[in-house]
C-alpha positions as CSV (number, residue, x, y, z in Angstrom):
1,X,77.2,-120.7,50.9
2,X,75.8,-123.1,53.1
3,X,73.7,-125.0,51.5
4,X,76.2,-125.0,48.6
5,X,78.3,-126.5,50.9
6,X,75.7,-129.1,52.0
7,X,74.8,-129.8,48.4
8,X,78.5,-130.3,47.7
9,X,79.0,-132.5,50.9
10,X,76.3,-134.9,49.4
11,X,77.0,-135.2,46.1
12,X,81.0,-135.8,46.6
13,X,80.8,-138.2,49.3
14,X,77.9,-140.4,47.3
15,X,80.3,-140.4,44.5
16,X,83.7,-141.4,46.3
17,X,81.3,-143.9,48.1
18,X,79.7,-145.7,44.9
19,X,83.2,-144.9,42.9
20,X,85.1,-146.6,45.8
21,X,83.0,-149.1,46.2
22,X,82.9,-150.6,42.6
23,X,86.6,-150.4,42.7
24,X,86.7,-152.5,46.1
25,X,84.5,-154.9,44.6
26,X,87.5,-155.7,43.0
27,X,90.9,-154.4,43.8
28,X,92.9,-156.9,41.3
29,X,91.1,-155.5,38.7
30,X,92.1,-152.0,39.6
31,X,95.5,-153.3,40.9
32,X,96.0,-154.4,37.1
33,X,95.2,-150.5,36.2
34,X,97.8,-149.2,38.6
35,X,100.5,-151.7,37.1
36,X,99.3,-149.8,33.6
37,X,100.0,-146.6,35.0
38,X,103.0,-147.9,36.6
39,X,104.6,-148.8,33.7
40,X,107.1,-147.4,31.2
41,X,104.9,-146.2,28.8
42,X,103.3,-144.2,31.1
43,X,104.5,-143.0,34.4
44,X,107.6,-144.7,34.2
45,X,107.6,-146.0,37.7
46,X,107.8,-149.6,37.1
47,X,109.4,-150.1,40.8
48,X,105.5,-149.5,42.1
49,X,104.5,-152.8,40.4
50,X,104.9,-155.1,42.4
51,X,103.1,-153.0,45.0
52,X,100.3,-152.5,42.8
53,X,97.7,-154.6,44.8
54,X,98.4,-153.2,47.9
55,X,98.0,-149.5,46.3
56,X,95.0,-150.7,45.0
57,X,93.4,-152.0,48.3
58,X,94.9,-148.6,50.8
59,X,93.7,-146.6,48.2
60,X,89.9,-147.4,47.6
61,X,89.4,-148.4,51.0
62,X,90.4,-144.5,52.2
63,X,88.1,-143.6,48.9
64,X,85.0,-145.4,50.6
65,X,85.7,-144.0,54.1
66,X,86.1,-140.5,53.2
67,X,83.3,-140.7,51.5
68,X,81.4,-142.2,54.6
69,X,83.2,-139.6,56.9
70,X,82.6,-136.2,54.7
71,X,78.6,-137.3,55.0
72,X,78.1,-138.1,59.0
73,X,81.0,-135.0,59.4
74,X,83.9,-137.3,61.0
75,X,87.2,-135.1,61.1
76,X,86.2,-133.2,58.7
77,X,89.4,-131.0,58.4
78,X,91.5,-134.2,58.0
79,X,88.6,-134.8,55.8
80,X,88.8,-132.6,53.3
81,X,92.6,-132.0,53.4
82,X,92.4,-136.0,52.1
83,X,89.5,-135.5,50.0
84,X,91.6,-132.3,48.2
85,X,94.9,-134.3,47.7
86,X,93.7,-137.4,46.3
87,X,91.6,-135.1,43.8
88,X,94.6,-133.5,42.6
89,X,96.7,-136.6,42.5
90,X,93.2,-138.4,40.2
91,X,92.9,-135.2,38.0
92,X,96.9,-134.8,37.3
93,X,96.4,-138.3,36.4
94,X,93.5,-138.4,34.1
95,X,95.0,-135.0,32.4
96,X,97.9,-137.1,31.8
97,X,96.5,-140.5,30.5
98,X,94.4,-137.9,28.1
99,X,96.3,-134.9,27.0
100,X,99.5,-137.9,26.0
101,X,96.6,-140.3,25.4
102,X,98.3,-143.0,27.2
103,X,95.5,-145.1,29.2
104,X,92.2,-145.4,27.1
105,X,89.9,-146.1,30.7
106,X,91.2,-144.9,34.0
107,X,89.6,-147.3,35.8
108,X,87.5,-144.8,38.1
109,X,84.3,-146.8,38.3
110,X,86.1,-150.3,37.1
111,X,84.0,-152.5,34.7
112,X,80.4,-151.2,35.7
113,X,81.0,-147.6,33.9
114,X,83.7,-147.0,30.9
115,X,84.8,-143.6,30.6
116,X,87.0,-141.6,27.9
117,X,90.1,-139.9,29.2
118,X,88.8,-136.8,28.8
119,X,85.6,-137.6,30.5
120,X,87.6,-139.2,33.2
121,X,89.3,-135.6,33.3
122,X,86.3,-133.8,32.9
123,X,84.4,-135.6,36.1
124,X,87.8,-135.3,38.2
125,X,87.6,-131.2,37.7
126,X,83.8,-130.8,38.4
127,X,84.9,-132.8,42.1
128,X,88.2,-131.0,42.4
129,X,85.2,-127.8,42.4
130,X,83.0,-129.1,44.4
131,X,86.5,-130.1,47.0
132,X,87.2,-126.9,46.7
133,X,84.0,-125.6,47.8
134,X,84.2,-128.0,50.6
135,X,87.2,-126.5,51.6
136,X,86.3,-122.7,51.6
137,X,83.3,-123.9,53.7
138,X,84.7,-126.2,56.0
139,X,82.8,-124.5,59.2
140,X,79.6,-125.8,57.9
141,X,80.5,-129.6,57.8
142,X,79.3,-130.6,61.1
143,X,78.4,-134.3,62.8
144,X,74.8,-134.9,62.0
145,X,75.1,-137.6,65.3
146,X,76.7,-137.0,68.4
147,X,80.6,-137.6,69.4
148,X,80.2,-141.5,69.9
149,X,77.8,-142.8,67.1
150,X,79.5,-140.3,64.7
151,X,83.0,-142.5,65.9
152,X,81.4,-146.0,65.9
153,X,80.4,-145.5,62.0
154,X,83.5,-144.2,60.9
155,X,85.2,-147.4,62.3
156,X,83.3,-149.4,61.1
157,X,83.0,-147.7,57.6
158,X,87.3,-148.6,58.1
159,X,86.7,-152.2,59.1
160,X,83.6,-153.0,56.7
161,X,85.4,-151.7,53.7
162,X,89.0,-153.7,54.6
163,X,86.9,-156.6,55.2
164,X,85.5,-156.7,51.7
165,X,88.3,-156.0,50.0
166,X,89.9,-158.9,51.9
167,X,86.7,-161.3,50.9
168,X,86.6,-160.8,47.1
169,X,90.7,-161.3,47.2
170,X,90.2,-164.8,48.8
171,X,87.5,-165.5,46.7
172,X,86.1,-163.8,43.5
173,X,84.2,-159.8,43.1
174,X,80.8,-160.1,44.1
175,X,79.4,-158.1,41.4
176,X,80.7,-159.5,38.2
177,X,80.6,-156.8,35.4
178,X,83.0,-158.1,32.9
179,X,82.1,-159.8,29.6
180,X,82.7,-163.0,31.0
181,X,80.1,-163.2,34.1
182,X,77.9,-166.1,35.0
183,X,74.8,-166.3,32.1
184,X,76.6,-164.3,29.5
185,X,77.0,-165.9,26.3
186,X,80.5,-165.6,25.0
187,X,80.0,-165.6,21.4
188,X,77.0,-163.5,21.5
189,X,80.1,-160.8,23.1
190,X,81.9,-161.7,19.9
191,X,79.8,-161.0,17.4
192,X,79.3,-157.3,15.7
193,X,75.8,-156.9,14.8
194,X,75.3,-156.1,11.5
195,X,73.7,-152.7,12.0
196,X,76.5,-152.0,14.4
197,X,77.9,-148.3,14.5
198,X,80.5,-148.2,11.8
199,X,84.7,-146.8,12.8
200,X,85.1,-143.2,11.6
201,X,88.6,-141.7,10.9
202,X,90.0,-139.1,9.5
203,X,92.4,-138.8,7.3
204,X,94.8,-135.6,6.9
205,X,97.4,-135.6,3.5
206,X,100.1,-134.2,3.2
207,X,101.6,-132.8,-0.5
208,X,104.0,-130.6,-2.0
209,X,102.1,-128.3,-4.5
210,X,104.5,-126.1,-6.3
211,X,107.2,-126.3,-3.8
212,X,104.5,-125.5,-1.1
213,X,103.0,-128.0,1.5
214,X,99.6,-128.1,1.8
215,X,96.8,-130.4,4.1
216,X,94.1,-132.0,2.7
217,X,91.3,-134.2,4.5
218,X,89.5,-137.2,3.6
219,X,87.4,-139.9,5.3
220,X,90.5,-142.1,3.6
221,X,90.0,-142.2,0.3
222,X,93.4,-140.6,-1.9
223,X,92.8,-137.2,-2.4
224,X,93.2,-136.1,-6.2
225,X,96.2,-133.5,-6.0
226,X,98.7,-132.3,-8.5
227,X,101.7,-132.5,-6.4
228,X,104.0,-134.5,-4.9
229,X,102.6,-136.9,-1.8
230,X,104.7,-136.2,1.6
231,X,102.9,-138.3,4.3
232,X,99.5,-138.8,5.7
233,X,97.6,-138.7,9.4
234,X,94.9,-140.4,10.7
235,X,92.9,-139.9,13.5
236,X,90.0,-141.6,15.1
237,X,86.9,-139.9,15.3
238,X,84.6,-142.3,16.3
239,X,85.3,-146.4,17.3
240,X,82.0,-146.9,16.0
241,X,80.9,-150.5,17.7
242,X,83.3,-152.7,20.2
243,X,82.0,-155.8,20.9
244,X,82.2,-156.6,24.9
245,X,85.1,-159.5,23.9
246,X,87.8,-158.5,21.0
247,X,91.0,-160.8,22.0
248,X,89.8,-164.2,23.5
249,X,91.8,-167.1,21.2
250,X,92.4,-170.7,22.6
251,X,95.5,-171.5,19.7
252,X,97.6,-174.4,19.5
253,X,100.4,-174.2,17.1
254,X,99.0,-170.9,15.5
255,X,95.6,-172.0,15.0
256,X,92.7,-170.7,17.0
257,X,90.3,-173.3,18.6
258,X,87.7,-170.9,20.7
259,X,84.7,-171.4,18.2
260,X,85.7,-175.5,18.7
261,X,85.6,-175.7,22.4
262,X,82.9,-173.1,22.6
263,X,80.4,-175.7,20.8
264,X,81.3,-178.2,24.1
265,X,78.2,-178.8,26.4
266,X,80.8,-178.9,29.2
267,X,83.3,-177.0,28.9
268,X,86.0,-176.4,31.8
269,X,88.7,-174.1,31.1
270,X,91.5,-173.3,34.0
271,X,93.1,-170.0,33.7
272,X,96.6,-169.3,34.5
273,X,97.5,-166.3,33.3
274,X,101.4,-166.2,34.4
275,X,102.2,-169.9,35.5
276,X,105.6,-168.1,37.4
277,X,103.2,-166.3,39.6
278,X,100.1,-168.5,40.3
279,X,99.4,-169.5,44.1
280,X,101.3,-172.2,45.2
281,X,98.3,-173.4,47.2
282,X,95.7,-173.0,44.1
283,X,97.7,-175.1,41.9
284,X,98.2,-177.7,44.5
285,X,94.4,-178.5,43.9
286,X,94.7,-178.5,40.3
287,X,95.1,-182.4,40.0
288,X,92.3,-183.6,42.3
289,X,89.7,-180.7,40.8
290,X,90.2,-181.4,36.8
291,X,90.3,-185.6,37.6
292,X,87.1,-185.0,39.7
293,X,85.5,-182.8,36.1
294,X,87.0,-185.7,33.7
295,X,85.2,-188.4,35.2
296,X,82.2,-186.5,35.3
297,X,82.4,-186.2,31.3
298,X,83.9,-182.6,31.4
299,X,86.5,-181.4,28.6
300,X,88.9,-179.9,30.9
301,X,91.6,-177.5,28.9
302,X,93.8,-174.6,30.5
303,X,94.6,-171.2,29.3
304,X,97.8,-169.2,29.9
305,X,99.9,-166.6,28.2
306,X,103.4,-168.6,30.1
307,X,105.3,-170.0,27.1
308,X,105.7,-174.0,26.6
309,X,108.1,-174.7,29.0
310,X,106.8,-173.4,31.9
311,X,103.5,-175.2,30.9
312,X,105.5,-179.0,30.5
313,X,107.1,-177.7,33.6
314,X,103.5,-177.0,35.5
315,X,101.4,-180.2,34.0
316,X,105.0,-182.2,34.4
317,X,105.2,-181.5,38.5
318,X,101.2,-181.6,39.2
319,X,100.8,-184.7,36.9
320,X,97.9,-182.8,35.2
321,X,95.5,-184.4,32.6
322,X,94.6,-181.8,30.5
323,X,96.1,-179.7,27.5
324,X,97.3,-176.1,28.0
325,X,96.5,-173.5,25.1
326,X,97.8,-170.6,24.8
327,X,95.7,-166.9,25.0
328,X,96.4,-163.0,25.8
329,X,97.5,-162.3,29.4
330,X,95.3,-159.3,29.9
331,X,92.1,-161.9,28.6
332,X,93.1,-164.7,31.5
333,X,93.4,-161.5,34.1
334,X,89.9,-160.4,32.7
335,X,88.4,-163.6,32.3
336,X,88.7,-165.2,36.3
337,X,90.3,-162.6,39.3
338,X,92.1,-165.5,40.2
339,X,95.7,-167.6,39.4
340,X,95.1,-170.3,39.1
341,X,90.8,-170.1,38.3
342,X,88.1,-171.9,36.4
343,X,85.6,-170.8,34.7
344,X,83.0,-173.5,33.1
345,X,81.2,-173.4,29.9
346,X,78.1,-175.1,28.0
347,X,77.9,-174.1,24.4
348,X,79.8,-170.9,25.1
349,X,77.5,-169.6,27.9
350,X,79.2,-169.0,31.7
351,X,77.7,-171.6,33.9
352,X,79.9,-171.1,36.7
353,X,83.2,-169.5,38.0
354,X,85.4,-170.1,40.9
355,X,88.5,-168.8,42.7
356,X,91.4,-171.3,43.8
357,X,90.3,-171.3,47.7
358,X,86.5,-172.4,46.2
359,X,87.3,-175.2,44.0
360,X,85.8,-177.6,47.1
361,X,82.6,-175.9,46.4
362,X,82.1,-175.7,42.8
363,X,79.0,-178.3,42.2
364,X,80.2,-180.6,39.0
């Protein structure tokens, strides 16, 4: 049992550690998971929104520190009382996002790992075991330092971890593991290869034979039945091949301009995803930023989802010298972790990307 224990020890608090950690790297990208969760289609607890951030942050920060405290033995009843509820709280969660297939990624390792509903269920019961375990062998978690360094790292692990969080916030993550990171090419994320693994379905039929209904299943062609056709069902059995980028558009009007401005050998594109909530201070720099990248022979165009009137409103009141375009929400969010942002371009590949409070240091 004790080395069980020990074995268990290691492995959980590595994984909250690295888990928590990827998440901290960036909390708005989590925080824009929560708000998924949060919202009517889900949960139903849309009041949580606009707390979603500051979820996001208490809640990977404790994720890295009880990690850090289960392995150096800090408190580890309080330990493993927190470990347990915040398992049961992730694996009611990911049973729910699964079973009611609600949220297609949970989130639990951010951008750097995707994982299924059901896998995200699956890994939450094999650490609600190994919890468990934990638990039922609490008497052989013990400090591997003495009272004082055993205290030190535990503060610290608290102080490191709310420091980071803090840091990306104020500027950007520090690992970037979206589609849209410095030296990726973003039509080469478009494009599905030719030998790309092909979308699989399944097709169940429905028909009344002789006052009788019966199933039948295809791969989608229409079954040859003599009777009378009462619906049909498809499911998914394999998504086959999804390119890294599916929704990016820059339209005006209706038409879509991305492969236009994506042939520009210098391209900068500000993102705005929600003009109502961008930072007061990060759009006060707008106008002195985008003049310096226009005289410097930049194409300078923004991105939002807002609607036209809160774009004359934003360009009318910042005196702004470039065109808005309009594009998906959840593509700005994904695209910069910052409102407003800029990300800059030549011939399609990321050359650089910056957060509102580093505009000052972006080299043009």
């Amino acid at each position: 049992m004790k080395n069980i224990v020990h074995l268990s020890r290691i492995f959980t608090g590595i994984l909250f550690i690295i888990s928590g950690f990827i998440k901290l790297n960036d909390p708005l990208g989590f925080s824009y998971k929560l708000e998924e969760y949060f919202s009517a289609d889900v949960l139903n607890m849309e009041f949580l929104i606009p707390f979603a951030l500051g979820i996001s942050v208490i809640v990977v920060v404790f994720e890295v520190v009880l990690g850090v405290f289960l392995l150096i033995g800090y408190k580890p009843k309080f330990t493993v009382w927190s470990l347990l509820l915040m398992i049961v709280f992730f694996t009611f969660l990911t049973f729910y996002s699964a079973y009611f297939d609600k949220v297609k990624d949970c989130g639990c390792f951010g951008d750097a790992l995707k994982l299924t509903p059901w896998e995200s269920f699956t890994k939450d019961v094999v650490l609600l075991v190994l919890i468990l375990i934990l638990f039922a062998g609490q008497k052989y978690i013990k400090p591997i330092f003495t009272k004082l360094p055993t205290t030190v790292i535990a503060l610290l692990s608290f102080v490191v971890s709310l420091w980071f969080g803090y840091h990306v916030l104020m500027h950007l993550p520090s690992i970037d593991f979206r589609a849209y990171a410095i030296g990726k090419n973003i039509q080469e994320q478009i494009v599905i290869p030719e030998d790309a693994a092909k979308p699989v379905s399944e097709y169940t039929w429905m028909f009344n034979v002789n006052g009788e209904n019966q199933e039948f299943v295809t791969n989608g062609s229409y079954p040859k039945v003599d009777g009378k056709y009462v619906g049909v069902e498809t499911e998914v059995i394999d998504e086959g091949y999804i390119p890294p980028i599916q929704d990016f558009t820059i339209e005006e009007d209706g038409e879509n301009k991305l492969d236009y401005f994506l042939e520009k050998e210098k391209l900068l594109i500000v993102t705005v995803y929600v003009i109502s909530k961008a930072e007061a201070d990060g759009v006060s720099k707008l106008k002195a930023f985008t003049d310096k990248a226009i005289a410097k022979g930049y194409t300078v165009i923004g991105v939002t989802a807002s609607g036209a009137e809160d774009v004359a409103h934003l360009v009318g009141e910042n005196n702004l010298n470039f065109r808005f375009y309009s594009t998906d929400e959840k593509v700005v969010k994904t695209i910069v972790r910052s409102n407003p942002g800029v990300i800059i371009l030549n011939k399609g590949t990321v050359t650089n990307k910056a957060h509102w409070n580093d505009f000052e240091d972006v080299e043009l």
